[in-house]
C-alpha positions in Angstrom: 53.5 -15.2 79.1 56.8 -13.9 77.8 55.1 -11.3 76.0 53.2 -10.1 79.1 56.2 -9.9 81.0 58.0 -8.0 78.3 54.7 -5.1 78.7 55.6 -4.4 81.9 59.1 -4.2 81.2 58.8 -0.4 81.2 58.2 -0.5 85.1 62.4 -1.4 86.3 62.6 2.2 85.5 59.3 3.5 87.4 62.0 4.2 90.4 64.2 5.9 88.4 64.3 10.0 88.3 62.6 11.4 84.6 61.3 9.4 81.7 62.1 6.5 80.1 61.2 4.3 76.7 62.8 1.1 76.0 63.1 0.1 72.3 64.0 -2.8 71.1 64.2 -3.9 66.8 65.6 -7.1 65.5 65.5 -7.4 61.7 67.0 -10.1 59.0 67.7 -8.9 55.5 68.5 -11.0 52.7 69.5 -9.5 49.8 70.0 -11.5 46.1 72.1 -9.6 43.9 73.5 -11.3 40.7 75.9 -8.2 40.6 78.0 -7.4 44.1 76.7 -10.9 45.6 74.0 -11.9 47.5 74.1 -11.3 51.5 72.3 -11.2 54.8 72.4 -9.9 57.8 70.5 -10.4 61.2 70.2 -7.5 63.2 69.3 -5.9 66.9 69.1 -2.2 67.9 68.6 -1.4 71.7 67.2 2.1 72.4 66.7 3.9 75.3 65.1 7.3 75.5 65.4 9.5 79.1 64.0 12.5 79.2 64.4 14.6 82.9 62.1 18.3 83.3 64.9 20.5 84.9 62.3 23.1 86.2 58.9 23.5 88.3 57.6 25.0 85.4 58.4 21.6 83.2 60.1 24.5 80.7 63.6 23.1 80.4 64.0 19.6 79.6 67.4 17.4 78.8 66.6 14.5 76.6 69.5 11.6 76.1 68.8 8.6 73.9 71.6 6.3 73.2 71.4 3.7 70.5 73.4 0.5 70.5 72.8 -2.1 67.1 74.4 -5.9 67.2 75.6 -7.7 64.2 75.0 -11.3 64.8 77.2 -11.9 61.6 79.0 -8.8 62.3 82.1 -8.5 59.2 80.4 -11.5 57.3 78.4 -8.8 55.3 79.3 -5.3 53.2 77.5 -3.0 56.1 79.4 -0.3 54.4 81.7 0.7 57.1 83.0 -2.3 56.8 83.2 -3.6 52.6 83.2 -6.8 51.3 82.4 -8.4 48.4 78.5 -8.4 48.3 75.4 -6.5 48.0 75.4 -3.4 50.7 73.5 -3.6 54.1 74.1 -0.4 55.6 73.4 -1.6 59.5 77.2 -1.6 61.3 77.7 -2.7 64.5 77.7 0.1 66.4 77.3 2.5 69.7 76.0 6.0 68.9 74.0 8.4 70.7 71.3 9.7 68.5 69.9 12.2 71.0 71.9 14.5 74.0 69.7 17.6 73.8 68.2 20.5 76.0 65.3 22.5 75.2 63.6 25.2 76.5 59.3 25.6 75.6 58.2 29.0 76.4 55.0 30.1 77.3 54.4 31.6 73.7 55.0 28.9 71.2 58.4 29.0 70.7 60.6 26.2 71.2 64.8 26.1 71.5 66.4 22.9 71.5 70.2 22.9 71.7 72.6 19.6 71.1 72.3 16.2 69.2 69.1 16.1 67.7 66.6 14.6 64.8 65.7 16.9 62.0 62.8 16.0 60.3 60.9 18.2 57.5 57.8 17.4 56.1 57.6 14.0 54.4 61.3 14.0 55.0 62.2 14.3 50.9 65.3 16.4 51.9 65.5 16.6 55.1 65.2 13.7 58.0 66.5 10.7 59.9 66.4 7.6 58.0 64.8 6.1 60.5 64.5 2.3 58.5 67.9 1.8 59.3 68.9 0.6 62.8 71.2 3.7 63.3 69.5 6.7 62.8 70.8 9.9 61.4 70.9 12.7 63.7 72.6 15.9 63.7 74.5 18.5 66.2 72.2 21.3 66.2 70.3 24.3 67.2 66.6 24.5 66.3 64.1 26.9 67.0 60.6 26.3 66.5 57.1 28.5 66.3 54.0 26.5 66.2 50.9 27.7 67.3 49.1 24.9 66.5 46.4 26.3 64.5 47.7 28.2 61.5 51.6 29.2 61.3 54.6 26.8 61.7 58.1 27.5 61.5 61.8 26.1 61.8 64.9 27.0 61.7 67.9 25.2 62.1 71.9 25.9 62.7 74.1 22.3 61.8 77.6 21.8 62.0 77.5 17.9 61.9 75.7 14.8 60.8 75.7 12.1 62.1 75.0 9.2 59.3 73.7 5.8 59.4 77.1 4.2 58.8 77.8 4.8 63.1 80.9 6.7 64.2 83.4 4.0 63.4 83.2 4.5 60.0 86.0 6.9 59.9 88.6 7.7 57.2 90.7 4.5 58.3 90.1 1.3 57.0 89.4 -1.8 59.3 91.5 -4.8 59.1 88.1 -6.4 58.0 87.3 -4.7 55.5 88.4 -6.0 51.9 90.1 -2.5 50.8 93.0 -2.5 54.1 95.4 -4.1 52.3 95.6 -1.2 50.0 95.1 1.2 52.6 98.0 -0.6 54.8 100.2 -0.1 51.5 99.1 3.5 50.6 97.2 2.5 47.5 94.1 3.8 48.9 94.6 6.9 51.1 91.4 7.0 53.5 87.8 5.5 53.2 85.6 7.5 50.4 84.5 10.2 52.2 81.0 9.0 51.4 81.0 6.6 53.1 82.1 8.1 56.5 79.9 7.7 59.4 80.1 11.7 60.0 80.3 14.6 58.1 81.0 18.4 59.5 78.2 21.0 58.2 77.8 25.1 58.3 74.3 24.7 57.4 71.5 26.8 57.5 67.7 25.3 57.5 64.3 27.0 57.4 60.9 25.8 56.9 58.1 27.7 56.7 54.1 26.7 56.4 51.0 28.2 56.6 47.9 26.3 57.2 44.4 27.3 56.3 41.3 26.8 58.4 40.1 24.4 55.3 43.3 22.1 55.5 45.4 23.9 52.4 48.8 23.8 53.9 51.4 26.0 51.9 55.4 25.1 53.0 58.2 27.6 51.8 61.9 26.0 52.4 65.0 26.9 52.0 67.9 24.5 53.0 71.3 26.0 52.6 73.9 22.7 53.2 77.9 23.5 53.5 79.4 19.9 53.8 82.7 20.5 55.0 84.0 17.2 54.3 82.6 16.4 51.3 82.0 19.7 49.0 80.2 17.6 46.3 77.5 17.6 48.8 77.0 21.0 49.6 74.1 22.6 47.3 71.3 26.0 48.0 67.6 24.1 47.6 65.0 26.6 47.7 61.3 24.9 47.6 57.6 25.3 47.6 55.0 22.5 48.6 51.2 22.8 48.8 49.2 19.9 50.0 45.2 19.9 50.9 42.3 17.4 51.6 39.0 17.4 51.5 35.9 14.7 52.2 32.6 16.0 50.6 30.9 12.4 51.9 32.4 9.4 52.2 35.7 9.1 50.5 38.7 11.5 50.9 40.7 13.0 48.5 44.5 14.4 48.6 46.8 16.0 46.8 50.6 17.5 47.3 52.6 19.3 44.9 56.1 20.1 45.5 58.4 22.0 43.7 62.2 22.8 44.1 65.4 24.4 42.5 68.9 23.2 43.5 72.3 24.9 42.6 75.9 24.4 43.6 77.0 25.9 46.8 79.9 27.1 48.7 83.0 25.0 48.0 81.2 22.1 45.3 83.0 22.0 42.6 80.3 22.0 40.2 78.5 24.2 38.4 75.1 23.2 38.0 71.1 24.4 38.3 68.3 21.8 38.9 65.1 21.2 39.6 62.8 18.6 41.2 58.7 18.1 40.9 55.8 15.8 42.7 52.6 15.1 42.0 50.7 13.6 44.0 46.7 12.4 44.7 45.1 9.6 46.2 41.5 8.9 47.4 40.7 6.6 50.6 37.7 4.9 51.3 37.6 3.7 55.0 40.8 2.1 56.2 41.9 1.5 52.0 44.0 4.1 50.1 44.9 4.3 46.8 47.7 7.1 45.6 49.2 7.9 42.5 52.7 9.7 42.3 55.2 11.2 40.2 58.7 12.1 41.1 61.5 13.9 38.6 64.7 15.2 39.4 66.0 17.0 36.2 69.7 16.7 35.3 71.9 19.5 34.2 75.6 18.7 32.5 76.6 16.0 35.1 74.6 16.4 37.9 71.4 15.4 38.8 68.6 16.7 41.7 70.0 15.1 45.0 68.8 14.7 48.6 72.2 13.6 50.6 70.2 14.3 53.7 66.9 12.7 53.1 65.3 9.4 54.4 66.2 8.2 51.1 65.3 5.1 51.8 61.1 5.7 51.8 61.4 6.9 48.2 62.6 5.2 44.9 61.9 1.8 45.6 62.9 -0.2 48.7 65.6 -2.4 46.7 67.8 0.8 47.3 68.8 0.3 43.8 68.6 4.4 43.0 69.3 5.4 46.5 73.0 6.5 46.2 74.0 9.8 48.0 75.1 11.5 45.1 73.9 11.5 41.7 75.4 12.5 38.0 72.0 11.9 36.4 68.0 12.9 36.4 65.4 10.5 36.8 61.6 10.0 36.6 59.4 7.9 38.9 56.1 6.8 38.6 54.2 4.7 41.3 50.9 3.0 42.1 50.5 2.5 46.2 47.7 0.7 47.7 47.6 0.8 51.5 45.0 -1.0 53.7 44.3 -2.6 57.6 42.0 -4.6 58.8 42.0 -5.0 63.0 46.1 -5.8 64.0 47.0 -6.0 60.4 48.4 -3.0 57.7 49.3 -4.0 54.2 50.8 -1.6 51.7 51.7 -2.4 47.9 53.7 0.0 45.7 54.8 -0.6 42.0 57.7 1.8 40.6 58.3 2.8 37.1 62.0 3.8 36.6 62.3 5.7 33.7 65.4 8.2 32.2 65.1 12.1 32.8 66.2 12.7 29.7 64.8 10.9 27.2 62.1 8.4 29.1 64.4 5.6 28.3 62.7 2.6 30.4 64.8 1.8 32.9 62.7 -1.2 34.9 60.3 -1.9 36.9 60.0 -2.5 41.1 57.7 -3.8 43.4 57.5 -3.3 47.1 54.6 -5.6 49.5 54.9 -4.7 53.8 52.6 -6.6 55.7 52.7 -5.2 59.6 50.7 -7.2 62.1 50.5 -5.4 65.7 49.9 -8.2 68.1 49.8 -5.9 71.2 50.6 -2.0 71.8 53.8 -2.6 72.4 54.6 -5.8 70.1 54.9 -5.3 66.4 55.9 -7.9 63.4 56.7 -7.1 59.8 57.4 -8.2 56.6 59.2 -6.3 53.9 59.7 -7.7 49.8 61.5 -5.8 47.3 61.8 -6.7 43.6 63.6 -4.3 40.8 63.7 -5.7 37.4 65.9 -4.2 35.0 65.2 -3.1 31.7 67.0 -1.1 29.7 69.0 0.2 32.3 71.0 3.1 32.7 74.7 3.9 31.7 74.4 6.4 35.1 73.4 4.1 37.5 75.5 0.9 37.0 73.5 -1.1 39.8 70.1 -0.9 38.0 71.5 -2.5 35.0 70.6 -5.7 37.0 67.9 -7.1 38.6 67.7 -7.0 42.6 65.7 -8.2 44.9 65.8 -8.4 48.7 63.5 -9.0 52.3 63.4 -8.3 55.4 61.8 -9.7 58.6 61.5 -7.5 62.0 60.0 -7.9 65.3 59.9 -4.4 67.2 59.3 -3.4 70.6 58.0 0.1 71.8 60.0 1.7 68.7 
């Protein structure tokens, strides 16, 4: 009865001018870590997406969605913006409005949207909105977009700010909370890393360009030119090509994607550097059962490795987050096995990661990631997340992979 009730919830805003969703996402995490400490924290996000048509025409549009995430154990945990002593969870609690946009869809297939928006490129490797996470990243933004749905797609976009999933109150103070403020307070430590702030001020330029056959061969050309005005080690010129097709002669369907891309220094980084990053990627599916094989390198060069500070890191490298640092003074290789599946209500996916070192192939361990997702009605969804990374023989790069990890997570979600 509660979860009938809950269905309908949608209609206390039927009297209300526009559009509105109602999102709801409550997640646990624990986390055992031998290294910073073990941790957990429990979780809600509350989202609310309004969208009001500003013409007769339904041409102009304003779009607001603010998010708001609750720390049961708020300050118990390292969320990040707020350090302690234990393995990070990068889930603050926070207030932060992920969306306060207005577009503009012409008659012609172009698309202008000005304002706080999500930027998402393809599979979201360099580009996107960490979306795991219960705050979002977003940026300030103008996009335009051509899509004429049949062969030709293209974006550009203009940033001057992120917004990152630590939330606005992760600034360069330090909160009486946090472990570090007594050497803040004492002028030992200056500010917060700037890493770790919750946003970051861009002069960024962003184009994506694809081209898509008749016969499903879809050919992207990008080209994302990222300023970081706050932190200079982030800023970088990423020029990349990606070709992906399928193809089902009977029964069984076969993929492939291969991506390729050159990074150098931009701007103000500090670095001198020129690298380069490679997928492969096929898989067959059979029904509702998929199984794909994949390859990712990022080369190193000197002290710098192929990084993605703007990328939903998160869906890549292992869901431990044991390689998913921001930044990134070595290359890497990763190999994984996925096997995804449904029956009815229920989706199952199984991935196995092979860590090893750019350089020389040193083995650097072993992950394994299980999701099951059961939908129980349109609206009501429940999953379960497990993580393992077992070290082997490590890296002197990455300090946290020198040690085994393994964490979980539990979620129910509503309309998100």
């Amino acid at each position: 009865m509660t979860i009938h009730a809950a269905d309908n919830a949608p209609s206390l805003f039927e009297q209300l001018p526009g559009k509105h969703k109602l999102g709801m996402r409550s997640r646990f995490q624990q986390v055992n870590d031998n290294w910073l400490g073990d941790t957990n924290a429990a979780t809600t996000r509350l989202k609310l997406t309004s969208s009001f048509l500003l013409d007769d025409d339904k041409q102009w549009q304003l779009l607001l969605e603010p998010n708001y995430v609750h720390a049961f154990n708020d300050g118990r945990y390292n969320s990040v913006s707020v350090k302690k002593n234990t393995s990070p969870i990068p889930d603050p609690q926070s207030f932060n409005w992920n969306k306060v946009n207005l577009s503009y869809n012409s008659d012609s297939d172009w698309q202008v949207i000005l304002g706080r928006q999500a930027l998402a490129f393809d599979n979201e490797r360099m580009i996107g909105t960490v979306e795991f996470w219960q705050t979002p990243q977003s940026f300030d933004a103008i996009k335009l977009t051509y899509n004429d749905h049949m062969n030709w797609h293209f974006q550009y976009a203009y940033s001057n700010k992120v917004h990152r999933i630590f939330g606005r109150e992760s600034t360069a103070s330090i909160p009486e909370n946090d472990i570090r403020y007594q050497d803040f307070l004492s002028g030992a430590l200056a500010q917060r890393p700037v890493n770790e702030w919750g946003e970051h001020k861009l002069n960024s330029h962003l184009f994506n360009l694809s081209y898509k056959t008749d016969n499903n061969l879809n050919i992207v050309l990008y080209d994302y030119l990222i300023d970081n005005r706050d932190q200079p080690g982030f800023s970088t010129n990423t020029l990349g090509l990606r070709i992906s097709d399928e193809f089902k002669p009977k029964k069984i369907k076969y993929r492939y994607t291969f991506e390729f891309a050159q990074q150098k220094n931009a701007y103000d980084n500090p670095g001198n550097f020129h690298t380069w990053y490679n997928l492969l990627e096929a898989s067959i599916q059979y029904k509702s059962h998929i199984f794909q094989l994949n390859q990712e390198v990022f080369s190193q060069d000197k002290w710098h490795g192929f990084f993605t500070p703007l990328g939903s890191n998160h869906k890549f490298q292992g869901w431990a987050d044991a390689f998913n640092g921001y930044n990134t003074s070595a290359g890497l290789r990763d190999q994984y096995v996925t096997y995804r599946g449904r029956k009815n209500k229920l989706r199952w996916r199984v991935v196995w990661h092979k860590f090893k070192s750019y350089q020389h192939g040193d083995d650097i361990g072993n992950e394994v990631n299980v999701e099951l997702a059961y939908r129980l009605t349109r609206k009501w969804q429940f999953k379960l997340i497990y993580a393992d990374y077992r070290a082997q023989q490590g890296s002197i790069y990455f300090a946290r992979v020198r040690h085994d990890l393994s964490t979980w997570f539990a979620s129910i979600a509503y309309n998100i």
